[in-house]
Backbone as JSON Lines, residues from 0, in Angstrom:
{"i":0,"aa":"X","n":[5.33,17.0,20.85],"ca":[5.28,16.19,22.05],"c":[5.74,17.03,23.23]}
{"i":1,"aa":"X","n":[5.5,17.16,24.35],"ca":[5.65,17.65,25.73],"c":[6.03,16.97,26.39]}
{"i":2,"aa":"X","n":[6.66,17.81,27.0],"ca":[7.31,16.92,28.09],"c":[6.87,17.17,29.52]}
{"i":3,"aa":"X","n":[6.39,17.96,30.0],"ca":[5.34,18.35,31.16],"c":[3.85,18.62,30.46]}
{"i":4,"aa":"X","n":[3.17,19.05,31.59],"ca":[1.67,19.18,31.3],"c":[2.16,20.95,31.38]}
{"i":5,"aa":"X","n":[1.29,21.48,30.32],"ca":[1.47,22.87,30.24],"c":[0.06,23.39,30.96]}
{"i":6,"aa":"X","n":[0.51,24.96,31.35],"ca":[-0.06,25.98,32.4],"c":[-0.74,26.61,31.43]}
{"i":7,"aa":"X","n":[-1.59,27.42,32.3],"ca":[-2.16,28.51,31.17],"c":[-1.52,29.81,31.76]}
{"i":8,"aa":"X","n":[0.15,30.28,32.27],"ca":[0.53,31.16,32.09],"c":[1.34,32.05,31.26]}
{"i":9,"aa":"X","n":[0.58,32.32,30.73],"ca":[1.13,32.89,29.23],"c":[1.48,34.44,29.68]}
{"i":10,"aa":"X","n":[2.8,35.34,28.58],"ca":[3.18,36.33,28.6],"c":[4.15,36.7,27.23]}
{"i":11,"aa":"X","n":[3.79,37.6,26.79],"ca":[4.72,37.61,25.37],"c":[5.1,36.17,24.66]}
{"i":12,"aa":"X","n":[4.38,35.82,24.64],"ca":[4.66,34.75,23.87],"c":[5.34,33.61,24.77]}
{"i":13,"aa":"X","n":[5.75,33.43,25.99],"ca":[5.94,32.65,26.78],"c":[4.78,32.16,27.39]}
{"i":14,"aa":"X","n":[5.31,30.78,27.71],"ca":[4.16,30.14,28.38],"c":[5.88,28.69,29.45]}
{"i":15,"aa":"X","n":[5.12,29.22,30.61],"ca":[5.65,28.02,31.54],"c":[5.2,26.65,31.62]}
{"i":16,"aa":"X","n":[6.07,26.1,31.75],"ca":[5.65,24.54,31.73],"c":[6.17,23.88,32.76]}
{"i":17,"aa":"X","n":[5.34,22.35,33.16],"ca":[6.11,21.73,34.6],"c":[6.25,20.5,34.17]}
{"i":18,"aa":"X","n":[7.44,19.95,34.11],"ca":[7.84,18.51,34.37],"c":[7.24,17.77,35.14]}
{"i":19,"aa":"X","n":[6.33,17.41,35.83],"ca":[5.97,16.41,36.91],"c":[7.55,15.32,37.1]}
{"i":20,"aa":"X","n":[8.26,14.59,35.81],"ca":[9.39,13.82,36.49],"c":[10.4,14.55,37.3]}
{"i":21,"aa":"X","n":[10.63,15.68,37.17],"ca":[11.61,16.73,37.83],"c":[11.23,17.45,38.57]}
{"i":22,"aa":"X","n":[10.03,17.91,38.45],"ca":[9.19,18.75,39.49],"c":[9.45,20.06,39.12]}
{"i":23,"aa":"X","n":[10.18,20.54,38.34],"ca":[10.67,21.58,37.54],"c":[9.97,22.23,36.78]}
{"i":24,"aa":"X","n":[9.8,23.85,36.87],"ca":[9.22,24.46,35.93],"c":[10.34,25.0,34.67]}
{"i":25,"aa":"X","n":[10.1,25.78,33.95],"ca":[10.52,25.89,32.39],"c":[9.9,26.68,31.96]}
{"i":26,"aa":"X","n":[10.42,27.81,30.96],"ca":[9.79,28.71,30.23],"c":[10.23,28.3,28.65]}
{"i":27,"aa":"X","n":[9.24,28.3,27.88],"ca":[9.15,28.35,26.48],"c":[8.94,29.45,26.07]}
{"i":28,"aa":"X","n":[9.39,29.57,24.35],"ca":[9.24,30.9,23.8],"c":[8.42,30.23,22.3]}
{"i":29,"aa":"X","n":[7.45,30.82,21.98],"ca":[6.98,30.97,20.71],"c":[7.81,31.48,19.82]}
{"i":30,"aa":"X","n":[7.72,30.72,18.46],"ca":[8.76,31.44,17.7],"c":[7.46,32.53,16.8]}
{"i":31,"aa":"X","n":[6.54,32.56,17.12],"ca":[5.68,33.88,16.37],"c":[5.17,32.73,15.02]}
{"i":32,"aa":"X","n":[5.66,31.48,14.84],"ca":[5.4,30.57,13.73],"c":[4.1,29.46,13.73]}
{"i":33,"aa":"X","n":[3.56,29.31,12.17],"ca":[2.5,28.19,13.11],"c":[2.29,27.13,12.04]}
{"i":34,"aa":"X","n":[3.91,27.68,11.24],"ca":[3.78,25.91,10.07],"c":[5.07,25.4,10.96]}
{"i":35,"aa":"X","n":[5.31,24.26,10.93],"ca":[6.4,23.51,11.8],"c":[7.61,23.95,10.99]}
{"i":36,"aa":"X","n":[7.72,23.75,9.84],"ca":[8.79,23.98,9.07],"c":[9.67,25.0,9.2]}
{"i":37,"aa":"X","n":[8.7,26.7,9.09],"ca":[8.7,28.02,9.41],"c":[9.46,27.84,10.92]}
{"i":38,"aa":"X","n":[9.06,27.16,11.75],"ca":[9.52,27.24,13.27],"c":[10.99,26.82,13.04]}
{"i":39,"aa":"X","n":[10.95,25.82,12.57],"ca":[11.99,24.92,12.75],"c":[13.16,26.15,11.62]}
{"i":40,"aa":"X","n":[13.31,26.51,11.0],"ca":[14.44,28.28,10.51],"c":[14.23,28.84,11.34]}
{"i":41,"aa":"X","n":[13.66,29.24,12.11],"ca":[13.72,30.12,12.93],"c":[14.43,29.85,14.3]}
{"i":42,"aa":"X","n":[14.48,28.27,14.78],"ca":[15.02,27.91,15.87],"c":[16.49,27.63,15.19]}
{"i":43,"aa":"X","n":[16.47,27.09,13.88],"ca":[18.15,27.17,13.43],"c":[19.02,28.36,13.85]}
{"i":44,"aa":"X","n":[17.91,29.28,12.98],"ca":[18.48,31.05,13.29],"c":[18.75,31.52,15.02]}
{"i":45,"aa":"X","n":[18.24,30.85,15.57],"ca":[18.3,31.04,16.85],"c":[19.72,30.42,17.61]}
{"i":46,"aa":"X","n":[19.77,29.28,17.19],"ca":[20.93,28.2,17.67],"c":[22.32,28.59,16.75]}
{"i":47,"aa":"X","n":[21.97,29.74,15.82],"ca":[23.05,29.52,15.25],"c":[23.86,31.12,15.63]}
{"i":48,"aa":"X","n":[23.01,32.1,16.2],"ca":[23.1,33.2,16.21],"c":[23.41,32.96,17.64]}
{"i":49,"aa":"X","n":[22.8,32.54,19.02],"ca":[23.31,32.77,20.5],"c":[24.53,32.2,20.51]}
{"i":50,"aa":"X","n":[25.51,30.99,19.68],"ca":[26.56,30.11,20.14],"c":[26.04,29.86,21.5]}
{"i":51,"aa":"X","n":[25.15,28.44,21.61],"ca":[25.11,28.25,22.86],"c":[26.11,27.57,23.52]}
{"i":52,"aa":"X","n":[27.47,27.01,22.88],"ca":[28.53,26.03,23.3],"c":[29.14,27.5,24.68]}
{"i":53,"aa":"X","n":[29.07,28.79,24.25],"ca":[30.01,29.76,25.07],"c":[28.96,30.1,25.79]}
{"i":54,"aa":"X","n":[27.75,30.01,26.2],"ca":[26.52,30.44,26.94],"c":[26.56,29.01,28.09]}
{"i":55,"aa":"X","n":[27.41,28.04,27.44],"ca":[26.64,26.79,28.25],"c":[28.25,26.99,29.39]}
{"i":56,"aa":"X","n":[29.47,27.13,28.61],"ca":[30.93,27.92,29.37],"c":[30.23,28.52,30.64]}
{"i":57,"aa":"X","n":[30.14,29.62,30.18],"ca":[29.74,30.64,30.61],"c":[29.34,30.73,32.38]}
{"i":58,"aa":"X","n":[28.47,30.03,31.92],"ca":[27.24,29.29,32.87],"c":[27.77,28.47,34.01]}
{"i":59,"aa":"X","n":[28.96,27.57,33.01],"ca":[29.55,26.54,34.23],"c":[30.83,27.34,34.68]}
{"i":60,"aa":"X","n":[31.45,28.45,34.48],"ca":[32.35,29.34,35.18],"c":[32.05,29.74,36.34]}
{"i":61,"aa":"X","n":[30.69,30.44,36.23],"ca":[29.79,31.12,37.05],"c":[29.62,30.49,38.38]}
{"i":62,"aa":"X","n":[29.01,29.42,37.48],"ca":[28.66,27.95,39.04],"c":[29.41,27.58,39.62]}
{"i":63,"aa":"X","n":[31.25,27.68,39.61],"ca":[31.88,26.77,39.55],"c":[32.86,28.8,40.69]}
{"i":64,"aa":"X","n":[32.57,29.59,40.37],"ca":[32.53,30.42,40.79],"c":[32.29,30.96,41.63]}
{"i":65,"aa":"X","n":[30.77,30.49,42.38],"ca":[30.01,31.03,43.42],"c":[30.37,29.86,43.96]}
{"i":66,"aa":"X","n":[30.84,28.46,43.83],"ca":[31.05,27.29,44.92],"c":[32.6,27.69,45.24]}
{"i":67,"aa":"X","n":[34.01,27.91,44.67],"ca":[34.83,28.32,45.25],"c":[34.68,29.9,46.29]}
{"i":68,"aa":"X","n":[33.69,30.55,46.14],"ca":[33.0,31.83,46.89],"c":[32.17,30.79,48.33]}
{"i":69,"aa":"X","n":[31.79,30.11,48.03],"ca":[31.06,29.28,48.87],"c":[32.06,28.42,49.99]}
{"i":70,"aa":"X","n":[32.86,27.96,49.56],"ca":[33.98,27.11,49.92],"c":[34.49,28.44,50.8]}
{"i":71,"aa":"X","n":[34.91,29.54,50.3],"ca":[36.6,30.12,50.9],"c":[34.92,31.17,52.1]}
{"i":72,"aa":"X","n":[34.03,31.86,51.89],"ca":[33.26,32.0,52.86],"c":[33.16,31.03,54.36]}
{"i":73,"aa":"X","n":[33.03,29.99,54.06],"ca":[32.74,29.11,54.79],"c":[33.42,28.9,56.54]}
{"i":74,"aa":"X","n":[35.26,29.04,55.92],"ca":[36.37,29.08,56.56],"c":[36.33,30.13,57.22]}
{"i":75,"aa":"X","n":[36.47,31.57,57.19],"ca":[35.78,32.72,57.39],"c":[35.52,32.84,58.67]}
{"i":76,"aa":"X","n":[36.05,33.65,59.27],"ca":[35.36,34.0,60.67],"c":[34.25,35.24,60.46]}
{"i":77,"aa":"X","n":[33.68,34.97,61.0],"ca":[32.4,36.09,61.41],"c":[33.1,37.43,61.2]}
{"i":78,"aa":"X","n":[33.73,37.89,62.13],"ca":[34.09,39.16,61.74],"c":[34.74,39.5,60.56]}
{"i":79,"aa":"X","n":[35.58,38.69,59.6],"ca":[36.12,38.89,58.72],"c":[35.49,38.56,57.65]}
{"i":80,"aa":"X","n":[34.29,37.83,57.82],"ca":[33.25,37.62,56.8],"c":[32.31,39.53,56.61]}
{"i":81,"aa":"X","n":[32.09,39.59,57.6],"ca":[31.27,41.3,58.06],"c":[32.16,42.25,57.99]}
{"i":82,"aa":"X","n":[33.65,42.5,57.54],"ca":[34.35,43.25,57.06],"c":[34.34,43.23,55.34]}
{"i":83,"aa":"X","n":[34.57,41.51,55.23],"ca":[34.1,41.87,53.81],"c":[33.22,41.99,53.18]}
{"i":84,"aa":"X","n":[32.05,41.86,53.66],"ca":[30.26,42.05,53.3],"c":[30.22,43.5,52.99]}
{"i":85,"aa":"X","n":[31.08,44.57,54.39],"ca":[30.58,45.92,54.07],"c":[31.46,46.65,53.69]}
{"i":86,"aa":"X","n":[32.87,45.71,52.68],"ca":[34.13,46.4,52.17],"c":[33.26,46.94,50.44]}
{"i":87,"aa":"X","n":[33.91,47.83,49.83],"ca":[33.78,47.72,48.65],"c":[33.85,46.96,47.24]}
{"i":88,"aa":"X","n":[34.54,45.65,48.31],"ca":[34.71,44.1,47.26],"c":[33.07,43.53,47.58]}
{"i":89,"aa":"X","n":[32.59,44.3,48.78],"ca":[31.59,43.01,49.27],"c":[30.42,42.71,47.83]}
{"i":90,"aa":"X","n":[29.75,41.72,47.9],"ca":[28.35,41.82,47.0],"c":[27.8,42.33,46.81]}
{"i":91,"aa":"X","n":[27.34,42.6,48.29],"ca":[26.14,43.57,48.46],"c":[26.31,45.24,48.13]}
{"i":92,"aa":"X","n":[27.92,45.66,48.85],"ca":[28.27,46.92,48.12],"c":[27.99,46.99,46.72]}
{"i":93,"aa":"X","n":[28.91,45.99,46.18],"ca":[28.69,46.27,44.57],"c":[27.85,45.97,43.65]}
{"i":94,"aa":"X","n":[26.53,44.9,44.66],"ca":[25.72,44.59,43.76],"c":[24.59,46.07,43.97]}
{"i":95,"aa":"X","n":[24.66,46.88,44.91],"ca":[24.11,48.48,45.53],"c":[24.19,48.86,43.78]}
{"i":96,"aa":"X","n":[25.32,48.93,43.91],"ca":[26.48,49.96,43.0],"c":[26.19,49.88,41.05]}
{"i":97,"aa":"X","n":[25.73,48.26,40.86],"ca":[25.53,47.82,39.77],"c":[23.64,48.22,39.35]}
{"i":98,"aa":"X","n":[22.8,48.25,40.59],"ca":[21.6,48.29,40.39],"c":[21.13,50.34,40.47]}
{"i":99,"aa":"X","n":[22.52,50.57,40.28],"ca":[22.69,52.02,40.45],"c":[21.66,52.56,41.93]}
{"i":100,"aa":"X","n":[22.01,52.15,42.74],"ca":[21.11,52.55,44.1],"c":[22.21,52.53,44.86]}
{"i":101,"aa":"X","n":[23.72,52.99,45.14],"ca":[24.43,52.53,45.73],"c":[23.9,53.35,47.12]}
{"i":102,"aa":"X","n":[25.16,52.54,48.25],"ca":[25.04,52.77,49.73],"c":[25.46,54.38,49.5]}
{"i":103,"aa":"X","n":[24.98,54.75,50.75],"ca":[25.59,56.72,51.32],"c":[26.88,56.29,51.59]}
{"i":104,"aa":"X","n":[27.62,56.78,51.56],"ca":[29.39,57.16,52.09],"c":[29.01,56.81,53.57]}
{"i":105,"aa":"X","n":[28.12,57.93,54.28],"ca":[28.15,58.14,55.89],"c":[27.66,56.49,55.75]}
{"i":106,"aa":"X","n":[26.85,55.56,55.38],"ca":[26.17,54.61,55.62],"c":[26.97,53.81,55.98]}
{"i":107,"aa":"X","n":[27.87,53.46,55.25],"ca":[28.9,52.07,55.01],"c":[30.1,52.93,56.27]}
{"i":108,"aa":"X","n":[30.42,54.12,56.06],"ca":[31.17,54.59,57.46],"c":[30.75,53.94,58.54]}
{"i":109,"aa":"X","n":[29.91,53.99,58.98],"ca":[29.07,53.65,60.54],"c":[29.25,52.37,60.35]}
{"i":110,"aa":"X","n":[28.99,51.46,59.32],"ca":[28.51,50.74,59.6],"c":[30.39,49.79,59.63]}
{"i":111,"aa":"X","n":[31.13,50.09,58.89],"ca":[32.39,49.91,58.9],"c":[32.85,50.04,60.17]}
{"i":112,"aa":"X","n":[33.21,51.17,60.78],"ca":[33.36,51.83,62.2],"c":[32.83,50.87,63.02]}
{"i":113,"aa":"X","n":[31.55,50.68,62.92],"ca":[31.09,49.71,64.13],"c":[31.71,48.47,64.25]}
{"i":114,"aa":"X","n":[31.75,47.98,62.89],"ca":[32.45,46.48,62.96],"c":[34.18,46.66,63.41]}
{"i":115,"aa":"X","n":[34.55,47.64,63.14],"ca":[35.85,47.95,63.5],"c":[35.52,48.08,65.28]}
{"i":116,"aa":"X","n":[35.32,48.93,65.83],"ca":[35.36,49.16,67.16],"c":[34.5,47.96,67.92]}
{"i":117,"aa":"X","n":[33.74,47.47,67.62],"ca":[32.7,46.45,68.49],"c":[32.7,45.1,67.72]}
{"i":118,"aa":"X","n":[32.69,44.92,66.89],"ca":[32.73,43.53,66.24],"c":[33.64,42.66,66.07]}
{"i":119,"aa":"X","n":[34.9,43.46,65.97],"ca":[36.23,42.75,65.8],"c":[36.61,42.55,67.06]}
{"i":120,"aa":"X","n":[36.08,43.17,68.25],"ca":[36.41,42.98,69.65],"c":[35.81,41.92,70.02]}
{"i":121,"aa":"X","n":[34.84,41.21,69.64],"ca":[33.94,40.23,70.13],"c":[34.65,38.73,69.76]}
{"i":122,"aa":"X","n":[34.8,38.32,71.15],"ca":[35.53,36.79,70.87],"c":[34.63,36.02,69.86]}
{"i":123,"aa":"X","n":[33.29,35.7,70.04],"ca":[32.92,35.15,69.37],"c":[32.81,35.01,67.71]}
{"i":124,"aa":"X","n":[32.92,36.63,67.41],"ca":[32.95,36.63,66.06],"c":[34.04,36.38,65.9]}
{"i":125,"aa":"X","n":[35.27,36.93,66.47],"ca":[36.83,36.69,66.02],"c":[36.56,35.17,65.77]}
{"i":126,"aa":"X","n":[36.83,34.45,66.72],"ca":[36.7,32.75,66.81],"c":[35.93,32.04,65.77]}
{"i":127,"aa":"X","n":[34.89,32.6,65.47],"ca":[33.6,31.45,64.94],"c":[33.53,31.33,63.64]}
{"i":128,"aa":"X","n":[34.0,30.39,62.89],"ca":[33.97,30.49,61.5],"c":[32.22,30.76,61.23]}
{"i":129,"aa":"X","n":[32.47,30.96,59.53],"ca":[31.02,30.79,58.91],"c":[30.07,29.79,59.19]}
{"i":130,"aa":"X","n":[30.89,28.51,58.68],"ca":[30.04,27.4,58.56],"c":[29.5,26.59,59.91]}
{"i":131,"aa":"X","n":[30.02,27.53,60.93],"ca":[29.65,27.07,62.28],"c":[28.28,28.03,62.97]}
{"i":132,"aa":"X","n":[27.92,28.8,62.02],"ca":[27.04,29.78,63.01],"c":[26.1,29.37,62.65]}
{"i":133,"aa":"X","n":[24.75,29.86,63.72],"ca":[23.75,30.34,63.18],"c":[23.37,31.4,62.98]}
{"i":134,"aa":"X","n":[21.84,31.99,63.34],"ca":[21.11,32.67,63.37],"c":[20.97,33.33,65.01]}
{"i":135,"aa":"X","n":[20.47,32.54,65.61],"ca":[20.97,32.2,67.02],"c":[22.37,32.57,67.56]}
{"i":136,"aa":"X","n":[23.24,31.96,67.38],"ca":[24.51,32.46,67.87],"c":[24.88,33.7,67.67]}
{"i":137,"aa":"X","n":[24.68,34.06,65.95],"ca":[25.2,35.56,65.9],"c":[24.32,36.59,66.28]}
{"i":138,"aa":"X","n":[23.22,35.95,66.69],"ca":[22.38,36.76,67.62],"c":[22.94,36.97,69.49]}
{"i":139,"aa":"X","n":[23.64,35.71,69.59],"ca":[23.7,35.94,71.2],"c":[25.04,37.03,71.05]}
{"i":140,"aa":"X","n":[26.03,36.63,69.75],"ca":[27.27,37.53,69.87],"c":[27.05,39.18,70.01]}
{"i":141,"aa":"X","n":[25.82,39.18,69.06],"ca":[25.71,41.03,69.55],"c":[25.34,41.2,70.39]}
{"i":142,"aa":"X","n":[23.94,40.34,70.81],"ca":[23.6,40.88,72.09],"c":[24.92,40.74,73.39]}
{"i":143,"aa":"X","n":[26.05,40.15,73.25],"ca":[27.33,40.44,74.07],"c":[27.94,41.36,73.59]}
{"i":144,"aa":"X","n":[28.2,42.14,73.08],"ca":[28.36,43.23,72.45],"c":[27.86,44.79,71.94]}
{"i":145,"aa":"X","n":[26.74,44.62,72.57],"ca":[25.72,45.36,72.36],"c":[24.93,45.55,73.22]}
{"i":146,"aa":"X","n":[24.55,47.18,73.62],"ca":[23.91,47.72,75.11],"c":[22.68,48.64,74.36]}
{"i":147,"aa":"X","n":[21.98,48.18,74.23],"ca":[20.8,49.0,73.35],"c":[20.14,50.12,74.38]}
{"i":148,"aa":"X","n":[19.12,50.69,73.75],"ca":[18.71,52.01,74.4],"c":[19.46,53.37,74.77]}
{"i":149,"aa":"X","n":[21.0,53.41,74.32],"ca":[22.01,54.84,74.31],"c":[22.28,54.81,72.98]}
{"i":150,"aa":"X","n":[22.76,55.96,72.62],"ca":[23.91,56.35,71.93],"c":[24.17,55.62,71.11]}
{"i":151,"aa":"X","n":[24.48,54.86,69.62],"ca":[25.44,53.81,69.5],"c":[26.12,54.0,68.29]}
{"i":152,"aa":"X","n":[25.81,55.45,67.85],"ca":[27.45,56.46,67.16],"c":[28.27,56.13,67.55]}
{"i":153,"aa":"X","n":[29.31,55.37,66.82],"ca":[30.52,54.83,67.2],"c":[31.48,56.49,67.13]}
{"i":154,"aa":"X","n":[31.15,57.6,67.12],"ca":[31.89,58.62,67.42],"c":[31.61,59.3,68.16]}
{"i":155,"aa":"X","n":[30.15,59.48,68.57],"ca":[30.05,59.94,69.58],"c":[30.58,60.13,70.86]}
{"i":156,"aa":"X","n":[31.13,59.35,71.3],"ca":[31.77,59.32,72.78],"c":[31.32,58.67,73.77]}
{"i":157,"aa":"X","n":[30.0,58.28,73.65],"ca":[29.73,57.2,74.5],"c":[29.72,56.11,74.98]}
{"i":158,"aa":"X","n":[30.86,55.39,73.72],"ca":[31.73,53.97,73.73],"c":[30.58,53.02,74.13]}
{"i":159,"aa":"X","n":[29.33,53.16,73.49],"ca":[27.94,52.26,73.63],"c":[28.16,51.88,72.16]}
{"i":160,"aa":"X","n":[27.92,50.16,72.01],"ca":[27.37,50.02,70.82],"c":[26.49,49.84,70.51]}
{"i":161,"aa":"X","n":[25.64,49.69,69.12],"ca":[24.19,49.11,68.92],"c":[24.33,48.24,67.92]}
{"i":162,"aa":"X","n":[23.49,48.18,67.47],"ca":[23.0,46.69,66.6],"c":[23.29,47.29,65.02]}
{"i":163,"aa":"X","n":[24.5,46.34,64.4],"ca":[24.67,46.47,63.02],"c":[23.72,46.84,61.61]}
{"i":164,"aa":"X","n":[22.84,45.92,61.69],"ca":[22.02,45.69,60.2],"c":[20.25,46.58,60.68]}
């Protein structure tokens, strides 16, 4: 019996499926079996070998993980959110770092430096929590902060900044 109407996208033995009540797609796995019985040892062997009770843990640590990450972000001012984005705790540093592609040294310098000399100076970022910005705003904050067309080597000497990302 099914529980969605099945796709014809098949791959190794997977095939996706969609709930219409949930609207949800789903991947199935073939067990390589095609007497029911045969399937049905093989999904024992399966359920008995992952322990899904510490997979299902696991799972709700995680979730429960990225919402206290979600929560303490939130509070966060702009600039101290963009100190820790391009610290070596940040995600993005370490998720660089995990996909073995990490950032250049000089990269995260500059880009550190800048937020140090021009970003942390900016009322708006000091002031503005996370959960208050937009897209827009932290757009108007650089452009107050930011004189494009010079220089914007924060060592250079020309005490010009430019645009972060």
């Amino acid at each position: 019996m099914s529980i969605g109407s099945r796709h014809s996208v098949e791959a190794r033995s997977s095939t996706v499926d969609f709930c219409p009540k949930t609207g949800r797609f789903f991947a199935t796995r073939s067990t390589g079996q095609t007497v029911p019985s045969e399937a049905s040892s093989v999904i024992l062997q399966l359920m008995h070998d992952l322990d899904l009770p510490a997979l299902a843990a696991a799972k709700k640590q995680t979730k429960a993980s990225i919402n206290a990450d979600d929560e303490r972000f939130r509070d966060m001012g702009l600039s101290e959110f963009f100190a820790w984005y391009w610290s070596d705790d940040g995600y993005y540093v370490q998720d660089r770092k995990t996909a073995k592609k990490p950032l250049s040294t000089a990269y995260l310098y500059h880009n550190r430096q800048y937020l140090e000399h021009y970003i942390g100076k900016g009322e708006g970022f000091r002031t503005t929590p996370l959960r208050a910005t937009s897209f827009a705003l932290v757009d108007r904050f650089f452009r107050e902060v930011s004189i494009p067309a010079q220089s914007c080597h924060p060592t250079s000497g020309s005490g010009v900044p430019c645009r972060l990302f």
